[in-house]
N, C-alpha and C positions, 0 to 999 in steps of 0.2 A: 837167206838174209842174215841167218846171227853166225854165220860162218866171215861175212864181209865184216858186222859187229867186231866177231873175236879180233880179228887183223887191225881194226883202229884203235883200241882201247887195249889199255896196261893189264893181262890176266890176273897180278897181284890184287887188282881191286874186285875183280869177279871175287877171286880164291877168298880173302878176306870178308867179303862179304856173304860167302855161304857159308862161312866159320863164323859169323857173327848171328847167321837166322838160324844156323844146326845147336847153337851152343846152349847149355842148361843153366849157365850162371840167369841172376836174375835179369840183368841188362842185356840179356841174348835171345833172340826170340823164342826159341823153344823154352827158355827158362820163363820169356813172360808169359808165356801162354798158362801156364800149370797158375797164375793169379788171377787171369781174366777169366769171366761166366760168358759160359756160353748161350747162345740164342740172342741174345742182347740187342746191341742196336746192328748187331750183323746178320741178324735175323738166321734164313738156312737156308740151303744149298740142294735141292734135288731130295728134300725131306730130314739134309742132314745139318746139325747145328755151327754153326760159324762162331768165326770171335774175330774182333778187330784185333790187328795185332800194329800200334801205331810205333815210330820211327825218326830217328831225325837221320838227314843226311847230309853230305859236303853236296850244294848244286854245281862246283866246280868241278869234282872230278866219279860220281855218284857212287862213292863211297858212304855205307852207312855205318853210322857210331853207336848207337845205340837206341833197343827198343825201351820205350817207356811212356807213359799218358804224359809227362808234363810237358809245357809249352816249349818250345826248343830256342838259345840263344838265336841271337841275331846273327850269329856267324852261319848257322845251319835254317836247313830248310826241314819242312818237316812230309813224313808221308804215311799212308795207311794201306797194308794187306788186310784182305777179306780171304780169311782163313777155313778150309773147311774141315772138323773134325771129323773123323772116321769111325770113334769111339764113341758110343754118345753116354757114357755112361758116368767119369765123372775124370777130372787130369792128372789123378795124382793115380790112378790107374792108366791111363793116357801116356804117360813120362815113362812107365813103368815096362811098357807091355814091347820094350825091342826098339831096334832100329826102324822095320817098317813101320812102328807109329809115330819116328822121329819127322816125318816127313809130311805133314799133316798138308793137305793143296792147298795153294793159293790161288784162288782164283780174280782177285781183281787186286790192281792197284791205284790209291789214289794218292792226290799231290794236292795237300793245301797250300794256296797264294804261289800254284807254280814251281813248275821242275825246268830247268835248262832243258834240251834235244838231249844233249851229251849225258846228265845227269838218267835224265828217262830212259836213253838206250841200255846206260848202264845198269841200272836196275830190272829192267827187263830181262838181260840177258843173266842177271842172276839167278831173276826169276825161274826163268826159261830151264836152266841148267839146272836149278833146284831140285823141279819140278820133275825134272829126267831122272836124276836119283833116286828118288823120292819113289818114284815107278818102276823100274828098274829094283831094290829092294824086294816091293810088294811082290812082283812077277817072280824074284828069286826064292822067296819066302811060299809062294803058294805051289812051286813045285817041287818043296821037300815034302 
């Protein structure tokens, strides 16, 4: 399926958008993460602590611009990861501890007031690819 994905949709918007969820600035999601508490209203994941990690994004082409709590203009739509941490111990150790902690899983996506198909596929397949790396590290990491 995200092989037919990759063939419709412009790669630059995948690439961009894992350059916007890997990045540490504050408006990048790994950098929002290291402000939000965990357990919160994302409660946990198989015993392990989550965080919302919320979003705004283009519904035209599902490019996302930026992570952050506030309400997002009328031009964007807005959306939410439920993030699992793997660290449960505190983010500024979390940030700290490597790549394979850059990679923290997502496991669900939501969409308030609606996402386009096109918007949703594209987000998905970021997801998706994220989430590949994201594993891929860990597995290279646990056989050093």
């Amino acid at each position: 399926m995200f092989e037919r994905i990759r063939n419709l949709f412009a790669p630059h918007v995948v690439h961009k958008n894992i350059k916007v969820m890997t990045g540490e600035e504050e408006w990048q999601m790994i950098g929002k993460l290291g402000t939000e508490s965990m357990d919160g209203n994302a409660g946990k994941h198989q015993g392990k602590p989550c965080i919302g990690a919320n979003f705004w994004f283009d519904d035209n082409t599902g490019e996302m611009i930026v992570f952050t709590n506030d309400t997002a203009p009328a031009n964007y739509k807005e959306g939410q990861f439920k993030v699992v941490i793997s660290t449960p111990r505190n983010m500024t150790e979390f940030i700290k501890t490597g790549l394979a902690r850059k990679y923290p899983e997502i496991i669900q996506t939501y969409y308030r007031n609606g996402a386009s198909q096109k918007a949703k596929l594209v987000i998905a397949l970021s997801v998706e690819l994220y989430n590949q790396i994201g594993k891929k590290l860990v597995n290279h990491r646990k056989k050093k």
